[in-house]
C-alpha positions, 0 to 999 in steps of 0.5 A: 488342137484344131489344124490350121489352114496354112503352115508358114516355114522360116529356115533361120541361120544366123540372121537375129537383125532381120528375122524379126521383119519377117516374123512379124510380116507373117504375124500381121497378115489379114488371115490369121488361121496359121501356124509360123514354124521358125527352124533355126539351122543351128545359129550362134548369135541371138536367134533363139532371144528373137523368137523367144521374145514374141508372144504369140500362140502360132509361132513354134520353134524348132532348133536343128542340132547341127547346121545342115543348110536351107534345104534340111531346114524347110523339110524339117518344118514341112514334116512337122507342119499341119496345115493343108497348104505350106507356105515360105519365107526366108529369113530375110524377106518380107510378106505383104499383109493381104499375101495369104488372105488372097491367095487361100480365096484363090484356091478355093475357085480352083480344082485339085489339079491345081497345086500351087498359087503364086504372085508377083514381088518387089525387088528390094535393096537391103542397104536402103529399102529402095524398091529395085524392080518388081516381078509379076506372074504370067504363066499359069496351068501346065507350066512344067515346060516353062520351068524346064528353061526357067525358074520365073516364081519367088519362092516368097510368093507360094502357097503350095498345097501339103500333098504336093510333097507327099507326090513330088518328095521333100528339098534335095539337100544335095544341092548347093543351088537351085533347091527351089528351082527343083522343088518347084519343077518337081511339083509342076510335072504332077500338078497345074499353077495358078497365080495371083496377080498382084504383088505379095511378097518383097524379096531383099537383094543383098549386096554382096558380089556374084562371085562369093557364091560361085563354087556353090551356085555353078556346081550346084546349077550343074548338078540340077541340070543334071538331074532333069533329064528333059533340060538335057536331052533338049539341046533349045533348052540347055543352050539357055542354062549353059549361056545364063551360067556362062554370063554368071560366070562373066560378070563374078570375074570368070571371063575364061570359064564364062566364054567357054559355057556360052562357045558351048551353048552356041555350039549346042543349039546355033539356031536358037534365037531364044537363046540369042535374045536372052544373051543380047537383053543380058549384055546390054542391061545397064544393071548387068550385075544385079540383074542376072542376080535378080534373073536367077534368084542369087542371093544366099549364101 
């Protein structure tokens, strides 16, 4: 059997109504030479049906005997996957028809230095499909730094070179938030960025309030900052992550808990106007809520 160019991975669970959309916004992609590995994470309604249903030699699906979250799910595609690049999506999303077809010619301009090729995507409403904002690349090369603040990539959007994994490890499945974020910090303090700039991907905004992922999120954001020693030794830096998490917290209905994040945040680094400028763009955007849902990626449950 011929390896192919890129491996796709689908972490499923429990989403049979939308995983169609993304199976076949893979299968209708412009480049063809790839493999589409769908892990379902142990679902109880028709997931197994939908996949079953699609007659195509690419797609392969693996089913995981106990549900064991998103992080688990996409190693275990990872480590059965055979193309030299890997790619993502979740169940929910949704690719443009160019996104591997641009992105794989990209790399083949680039140096080995380079791991990952990213791109821009729309926001998108799942109630009703209307386009919300969009997000387009800016950062490019060394950007291990700028993830040390930020996560500013979609994970929708990635072409990730297959020995990328093989140097920076797997998901952490420790982590009830933020896998991605890591993963991607990880990668970049071994490998450069690059981008293309257009709009590849469509990442669904759900309408669910902050709140009902708050003991995942705040635990799982503290265990990541944690983890990376450089976000907390640098006091520029964590003042950022703790003012984000203090508004997060504000707007799912913890004032008490927020203020106390963002009093620590001043406290920490005073002079930071970096800092100042983020939380006055934040308190002032009229979309507050689903703003900061979009600012740091808060959709799954």
């Amino acid at each position: 059997m011929s390896r192919p160019a890129v491996s796709v991975i689908i972490p499923t669970h429990n989403r049979a109504d939308l995983l169609r959309r993304a199976i076949d916004s893979v299968l209708y992609q412009t480049f063809e030479d790839f493999e589409l590995l769908v892990v379902d994470d142990a679902s109880t309604d028709n997931t197994p049906e939908v996949v079953e249903s699609i007659d195509d030699g690419r797609v392969r699906y693996l089913r995981l005997k106990k549900n064991s979250g998103a992080p688990v799910a996409r190693n275990t595609g990872i480590k059965k996957s055979r193309g030299e690049f890997i790619a993502f999506l979740d169940d929910d999303d949704e690719w443009l028809p160019m996104r591997l077809e641009v992105q794989v010619k990209k790399f083949e301009a680039l140096e080995e230095e380079f791991g990952v090729v990213y791109g821009g995507f729309y926001y998108v409403s799942q109630q009703d499909g209307r386009i919300l904002g969009k997000r387009l690349p800016q950062f490019r090369g060394d950007v291990y730094r700028r993830f040390l603040r930020e996560n500013f990539v979609g994970s929708p959007t990635l072409l990730i070179r297959r020995e990328c994994f093989k140097r920076a490890g797997l998901f952490d499945p420790k982590l009830t938030s933020s896998q991605d974020w890591d993963m991607w910090l990880r990668i970049a303090k071994h490998y450069k960025f690059d981008y293309v700039n257009e709009i590849v991907a469509k990442y669904y905004v759900h309408g669910r309030q902050i709140s009902f992922n708050m003991n995942k999120y705040i635990p799982g954001r503290e265990r990541f900052i944690n983890k990376h020693l450089d976000i907390r030794r640098n006091p520029k830096i964590m003042s950022i992550h703790l003012s984000q998490m203090g508004f997060l917290l504000i707007f799912g209905g913890n004032a008490e808990k927020g203020l106390r994040y963002i009093a620590r945040s001043i406290a920490m680094a005073p002079f930071n106007t970096e800092n100042y400028a983020k939380l006055i763009e934040l308190a002032l955007d009229s979309r507050s809520v689903e703003y900061i849902k979009k600012i740091l990626h808060f959709k799954k449950d």
